[in-house]
C-alpha positions as CSV (number, residue, x, y, z in Angstrom):
1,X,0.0,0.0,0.0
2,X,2.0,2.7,1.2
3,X,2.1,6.4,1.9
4,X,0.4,8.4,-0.7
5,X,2.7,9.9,-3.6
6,X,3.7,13.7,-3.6
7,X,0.8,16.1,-4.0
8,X,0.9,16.7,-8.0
9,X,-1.7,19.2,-10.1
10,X,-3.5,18.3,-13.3
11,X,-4.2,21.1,-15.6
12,X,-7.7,21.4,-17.2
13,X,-6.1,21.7,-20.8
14,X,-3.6,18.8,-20.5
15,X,-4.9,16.0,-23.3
16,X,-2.9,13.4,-21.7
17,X,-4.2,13.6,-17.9
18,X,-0.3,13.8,-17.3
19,X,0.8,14.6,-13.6
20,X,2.2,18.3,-14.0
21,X,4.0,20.9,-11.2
22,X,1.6,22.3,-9.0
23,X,0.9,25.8,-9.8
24,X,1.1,29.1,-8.0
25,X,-1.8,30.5,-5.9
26,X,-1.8,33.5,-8.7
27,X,-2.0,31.2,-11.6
28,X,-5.1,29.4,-10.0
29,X,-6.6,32.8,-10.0
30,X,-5.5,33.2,-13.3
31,X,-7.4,30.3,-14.4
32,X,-10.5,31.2,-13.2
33,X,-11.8,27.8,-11.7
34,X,-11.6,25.9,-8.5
35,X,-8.7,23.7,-7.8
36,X,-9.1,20.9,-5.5
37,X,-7.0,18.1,-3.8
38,X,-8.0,14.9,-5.0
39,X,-6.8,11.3,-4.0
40,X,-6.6,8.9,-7.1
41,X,-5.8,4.9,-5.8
42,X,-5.3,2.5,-8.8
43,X,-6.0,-0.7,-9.6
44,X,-3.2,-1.9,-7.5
45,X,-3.7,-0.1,-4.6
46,X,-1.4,2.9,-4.9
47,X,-2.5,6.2,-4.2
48,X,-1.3,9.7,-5.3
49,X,-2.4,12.9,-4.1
50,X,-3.6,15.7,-7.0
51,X,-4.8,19.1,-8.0
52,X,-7.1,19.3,-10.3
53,X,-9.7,21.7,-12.0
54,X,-13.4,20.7,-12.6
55,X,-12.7,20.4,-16.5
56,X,-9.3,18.3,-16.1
57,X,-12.0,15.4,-13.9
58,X,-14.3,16.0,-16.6
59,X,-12.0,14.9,-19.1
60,X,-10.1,12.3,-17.0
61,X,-13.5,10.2,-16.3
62,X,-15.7,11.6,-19.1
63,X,-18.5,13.2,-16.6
64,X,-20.5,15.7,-17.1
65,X,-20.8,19.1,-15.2
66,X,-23.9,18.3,-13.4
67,X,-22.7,15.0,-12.0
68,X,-19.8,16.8,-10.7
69,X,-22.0,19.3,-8.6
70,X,-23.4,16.1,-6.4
71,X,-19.8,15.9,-5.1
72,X,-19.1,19.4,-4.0
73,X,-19.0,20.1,-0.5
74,X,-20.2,23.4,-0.5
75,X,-23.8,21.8,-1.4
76,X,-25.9,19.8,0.1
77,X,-27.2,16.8,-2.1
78,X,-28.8,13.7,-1.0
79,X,-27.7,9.7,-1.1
80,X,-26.5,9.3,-4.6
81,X,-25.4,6.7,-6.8
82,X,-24.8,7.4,-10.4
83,X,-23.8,5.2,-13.1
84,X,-22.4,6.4,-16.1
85,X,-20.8,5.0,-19.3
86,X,-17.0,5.3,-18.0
87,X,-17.7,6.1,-14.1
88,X,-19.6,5.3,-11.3
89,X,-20.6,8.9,-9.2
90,X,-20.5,8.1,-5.0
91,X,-22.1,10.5,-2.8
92,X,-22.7,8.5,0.5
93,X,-22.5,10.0,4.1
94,X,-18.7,11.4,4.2
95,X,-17.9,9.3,0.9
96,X,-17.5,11.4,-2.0
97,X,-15.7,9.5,-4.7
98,X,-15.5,8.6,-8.7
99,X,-15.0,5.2,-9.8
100,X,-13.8,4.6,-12.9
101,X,-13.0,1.3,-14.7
102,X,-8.8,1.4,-13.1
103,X,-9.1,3.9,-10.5
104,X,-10.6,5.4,-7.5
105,X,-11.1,9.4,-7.4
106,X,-12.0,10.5,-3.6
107,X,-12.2,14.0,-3.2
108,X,-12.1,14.6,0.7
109,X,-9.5,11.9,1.5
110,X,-7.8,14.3,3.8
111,X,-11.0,13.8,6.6
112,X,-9.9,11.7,9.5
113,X,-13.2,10.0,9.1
114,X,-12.2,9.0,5.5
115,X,-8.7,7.4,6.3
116,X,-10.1,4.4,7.3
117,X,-12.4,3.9,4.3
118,X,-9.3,4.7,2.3
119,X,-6.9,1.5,4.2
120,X,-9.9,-0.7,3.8
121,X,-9.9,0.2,-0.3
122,X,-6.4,0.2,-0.9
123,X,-6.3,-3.4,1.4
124,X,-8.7,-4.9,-1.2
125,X,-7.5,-3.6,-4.2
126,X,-4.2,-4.7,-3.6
127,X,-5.8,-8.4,-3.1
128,X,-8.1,-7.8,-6.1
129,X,-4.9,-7.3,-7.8
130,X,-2.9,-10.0,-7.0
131,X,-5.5,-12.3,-7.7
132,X,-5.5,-11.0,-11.1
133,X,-2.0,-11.6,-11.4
134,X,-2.5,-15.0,-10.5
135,X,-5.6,-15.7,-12.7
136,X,-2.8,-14.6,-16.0
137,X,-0.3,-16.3,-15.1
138,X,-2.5,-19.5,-15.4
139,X,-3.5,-20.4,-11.8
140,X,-6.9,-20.5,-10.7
141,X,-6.1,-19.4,-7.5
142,X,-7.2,-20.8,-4.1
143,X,-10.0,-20.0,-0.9
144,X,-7.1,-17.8,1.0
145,X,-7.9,-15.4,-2.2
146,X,-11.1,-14.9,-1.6
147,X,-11.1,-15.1,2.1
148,X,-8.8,-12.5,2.3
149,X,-11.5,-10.2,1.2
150,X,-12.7,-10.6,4.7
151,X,-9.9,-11.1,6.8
152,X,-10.2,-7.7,8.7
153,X,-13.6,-7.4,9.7
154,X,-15.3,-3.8,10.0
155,X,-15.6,-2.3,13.0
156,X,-19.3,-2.5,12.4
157,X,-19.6,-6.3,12.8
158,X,-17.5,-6.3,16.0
159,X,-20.4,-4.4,17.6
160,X,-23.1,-6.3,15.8
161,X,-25.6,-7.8,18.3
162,X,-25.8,-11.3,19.2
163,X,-29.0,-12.2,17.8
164,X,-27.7,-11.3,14.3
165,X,-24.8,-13.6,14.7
166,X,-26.2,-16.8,13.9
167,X,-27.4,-15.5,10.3
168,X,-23.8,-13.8,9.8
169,X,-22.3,-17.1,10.2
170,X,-24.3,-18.7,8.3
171,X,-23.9,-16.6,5.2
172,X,-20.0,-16.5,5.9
173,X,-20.4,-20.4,6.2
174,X,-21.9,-20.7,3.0
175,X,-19.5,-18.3,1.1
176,X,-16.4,-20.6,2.8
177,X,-18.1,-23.5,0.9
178,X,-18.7,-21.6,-2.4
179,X,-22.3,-21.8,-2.4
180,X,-22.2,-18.3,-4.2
181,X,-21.7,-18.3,-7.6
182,X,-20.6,-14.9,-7.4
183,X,-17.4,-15.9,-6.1
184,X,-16.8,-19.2,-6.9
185,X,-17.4,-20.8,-10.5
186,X,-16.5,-24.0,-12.4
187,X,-13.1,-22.8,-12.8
188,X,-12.6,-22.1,-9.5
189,X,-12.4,-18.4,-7.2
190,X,-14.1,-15.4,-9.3
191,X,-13.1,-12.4,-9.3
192,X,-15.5,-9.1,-9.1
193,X,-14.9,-6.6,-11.7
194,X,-12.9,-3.2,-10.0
195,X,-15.6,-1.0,-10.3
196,X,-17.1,-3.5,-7.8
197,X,-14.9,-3.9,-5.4
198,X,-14.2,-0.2,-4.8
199,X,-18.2,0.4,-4.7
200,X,-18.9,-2.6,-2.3
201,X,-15.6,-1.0,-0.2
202,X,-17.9,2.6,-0.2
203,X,-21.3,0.9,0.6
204,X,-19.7,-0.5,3.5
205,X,-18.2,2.3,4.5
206,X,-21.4,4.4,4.8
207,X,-23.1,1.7,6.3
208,X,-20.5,1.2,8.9
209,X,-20.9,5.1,10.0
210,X,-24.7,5.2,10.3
211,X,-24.5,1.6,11.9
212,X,-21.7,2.9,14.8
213,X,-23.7,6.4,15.5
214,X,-26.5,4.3,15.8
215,X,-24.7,1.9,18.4
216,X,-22.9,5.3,20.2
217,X,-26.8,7.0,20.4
218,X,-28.3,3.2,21.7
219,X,-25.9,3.5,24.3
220,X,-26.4,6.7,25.4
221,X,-30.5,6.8,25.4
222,X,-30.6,4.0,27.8
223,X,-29.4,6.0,30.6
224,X,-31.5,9.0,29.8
225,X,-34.3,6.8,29.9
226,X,-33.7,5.7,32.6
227,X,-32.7,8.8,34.7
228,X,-35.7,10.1,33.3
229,X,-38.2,7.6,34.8
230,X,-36.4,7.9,37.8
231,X,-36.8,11.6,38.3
232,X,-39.0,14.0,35.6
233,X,-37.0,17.2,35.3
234,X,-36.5,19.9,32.7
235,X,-32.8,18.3,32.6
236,X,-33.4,14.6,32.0
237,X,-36.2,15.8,29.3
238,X,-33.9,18.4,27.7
239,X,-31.4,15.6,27.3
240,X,-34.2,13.0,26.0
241,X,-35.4,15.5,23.9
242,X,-32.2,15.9,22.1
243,X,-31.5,11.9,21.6
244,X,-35.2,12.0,20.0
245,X,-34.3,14.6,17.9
246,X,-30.7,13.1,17.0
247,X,-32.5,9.9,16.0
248,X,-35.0,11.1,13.8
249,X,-31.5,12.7,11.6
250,X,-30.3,9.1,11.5
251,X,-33.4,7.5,10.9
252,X,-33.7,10.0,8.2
253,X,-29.7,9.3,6.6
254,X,-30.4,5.6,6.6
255,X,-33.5,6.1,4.9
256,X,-32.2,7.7,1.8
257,X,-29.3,5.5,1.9
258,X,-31.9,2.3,1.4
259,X,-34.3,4.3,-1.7
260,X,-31.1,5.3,-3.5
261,X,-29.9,1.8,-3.2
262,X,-33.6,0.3,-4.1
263,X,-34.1,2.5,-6.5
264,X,-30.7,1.8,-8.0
265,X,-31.4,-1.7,-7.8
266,X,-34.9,-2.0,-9.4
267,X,-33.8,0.1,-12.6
268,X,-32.1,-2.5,-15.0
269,X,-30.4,0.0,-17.3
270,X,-28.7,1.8,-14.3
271,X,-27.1,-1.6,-13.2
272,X,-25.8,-2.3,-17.0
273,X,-24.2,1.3,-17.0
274,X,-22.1,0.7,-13.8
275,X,-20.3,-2.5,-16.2
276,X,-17.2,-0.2,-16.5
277,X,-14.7,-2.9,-17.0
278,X,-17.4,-4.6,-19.3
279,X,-17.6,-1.7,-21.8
280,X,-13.9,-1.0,-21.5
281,X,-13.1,-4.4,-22.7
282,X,-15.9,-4.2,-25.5
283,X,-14.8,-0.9,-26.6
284,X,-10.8,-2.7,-26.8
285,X,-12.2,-5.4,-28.7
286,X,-13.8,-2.7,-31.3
287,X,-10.3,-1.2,-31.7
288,X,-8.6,-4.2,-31.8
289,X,-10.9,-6.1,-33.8
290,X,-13.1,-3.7,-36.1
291,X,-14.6,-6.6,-38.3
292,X,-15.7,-8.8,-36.1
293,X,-19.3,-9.1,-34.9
294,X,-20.3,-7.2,-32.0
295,X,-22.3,-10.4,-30.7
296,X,-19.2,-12.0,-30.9
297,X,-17.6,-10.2,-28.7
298,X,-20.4,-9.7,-26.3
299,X,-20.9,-13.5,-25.5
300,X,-17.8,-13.5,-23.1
301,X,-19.2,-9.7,-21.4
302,X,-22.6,-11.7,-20.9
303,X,-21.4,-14.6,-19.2
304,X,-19.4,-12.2,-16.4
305,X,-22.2,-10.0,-16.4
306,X,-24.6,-12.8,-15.7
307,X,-22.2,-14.5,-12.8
308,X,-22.7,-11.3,-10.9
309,X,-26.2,-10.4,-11.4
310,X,-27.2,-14.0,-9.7
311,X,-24.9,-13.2,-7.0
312,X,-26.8,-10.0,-6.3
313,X,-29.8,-11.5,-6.5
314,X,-28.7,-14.6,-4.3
315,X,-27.4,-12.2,-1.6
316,X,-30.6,-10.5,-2.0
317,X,-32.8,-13.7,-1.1
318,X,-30.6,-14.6,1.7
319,X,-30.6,-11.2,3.6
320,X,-34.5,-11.2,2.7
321,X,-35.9,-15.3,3.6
């Protein structure tokens, strides 16, 4: 993994998204647009810090102006997940990213509350790349592969309740025996597309933070409860009144965390556009191949995209019996 590379500024006029010197405070008001610091982790893992303009994202992940707004911290926009044809847009809780098919863009990676979102990406990256590696050089890998996806578990399922362990180990059970086809094939171990593994990395991360204030605001209303049945004063209902009032703004987060993802979910042409690697490897087949068929070359695209669509729907039945 490592410690991020030296901070580095992309210009908005630079063709070739090539890392340049960072410029002087009076040449970024020459310019005339906003320069931010942005943290871009590759495929392996690595991460680099960067300046860049609003036009120099636009043209390194092909997004539009209006998708770019959702990630500014000077608004205020709702849950979001947007899929578009070469990047995924992430606006959940205090994880503001842009996934493309080979990299990771996170824009406030500097937040103390991000850092550990940011190990946990660059941990399974690094693993989703290795086991790459070891799928071309001809080796179908083994279970430590795909285990090691879940070697470190979040903080989140440390505090979990106990009633809720008997299903956790059951699913984890079942993915240990390779009862989902997601993860495990004829061929042995497969392997979820980038773009996937960095969004399943964000979704947990969100969930992980609304899950542990949760836990921190359960532990504190117990108390006030009980203080307050104990003795009614304008003290004990001052501070009730406040935990009401802080669980309603929860209640209200996790609810527009679950629509974005339902709605996500039940619109088929949203899931197809967040296939980055899919239509990366079907517009390289175009270049390389202009003659061929295009159903040709969308039979192999079909059968990954297929793999993964049962395992969502398999994970879906599970969580849902």
């Amino acid at each position: 993994m490592g410690f991020p590379r030296p901070l580095s500024r992309i210009p908005d006029d630079d063709p070739d998204h090539q890392v340049r010197p960072i410029a002087t405070s009076s040449a970024r008001k020459k310019a005339g647009f906003a320069v931010r610091t942005w943290m871009a982790v590759d495929s392996s893992g690595q991460a680099q810090l960067l300046e860049a303009g609003k036009h120099a994202i636009m043209n390194r992940t092909g997004l539009p102006p209006r998708d770019l707004r959702i990630l500014d911290p000077l608004l205020s926009y709702p849950s979001t997940i947007l899929g578009r044809d070469h990047a995924i847009v992430i606006n959940l809780e205090h994880i503001k990213a842009i996934i493309t098919a080979n990299e990771v863009l996170l824009l406030n990676a500097k937040d103390p509350a991000v850092e550990p979102f940011v190990n946990e990406l660059q941990r399974r990256l690094l693993l989703h790349h290795h086991r790459n590696l070891n799928q071309d050089d001809g080796n179908d890998g083994n279970a430590d592969w795909t285990e090691g996806y879940d070697k470190e578990e979040p903080e989140s399922k440390m505090k979990s309740s106990p009633h809720d362990f008997g299903e956790d180990q059951d699913v984890d059970e079942k993915v240990e025996g390779g009862e989902k086809s997601g993860l495990v094939s004829s061929n042995g171990p497969k392997v979820l597309p980038f773009e996937f593994i960095a969004l399943e990395s964000c979704l947990e991360a969100a969930c992980s933070c609304l899950e542990n204030e949760a836990t921190t605001l359960e532990k504190e209303a117990h108390p006030a409860l009980d203080k307050l049945t104990t003795k009614i004063s304008t003290l004990n209902l001052e501070r009730v009144r406040q935990i009401k009032s802080r669980l309603v703004a929860i209640t209200g987060r996790v609810q527009k965390v679950r629509d974005e993802l339902e709605h996500l979910l039940d619109d088929d042409d949203d899931m197809a556009e967040m296939y980055l690697t899919d239509k990366l490897m079907q517009q390289n087949l175009t270049d390389e191949s202009p003659n061929s068929s295009p159903n040709e070359q969308l039979d192999g695209l079909d059968g990954e995209r297929m793999s993964v669509e049962i395992s969502l729907e398999e994970s879906g039945v599970q969580n849902n019996p």
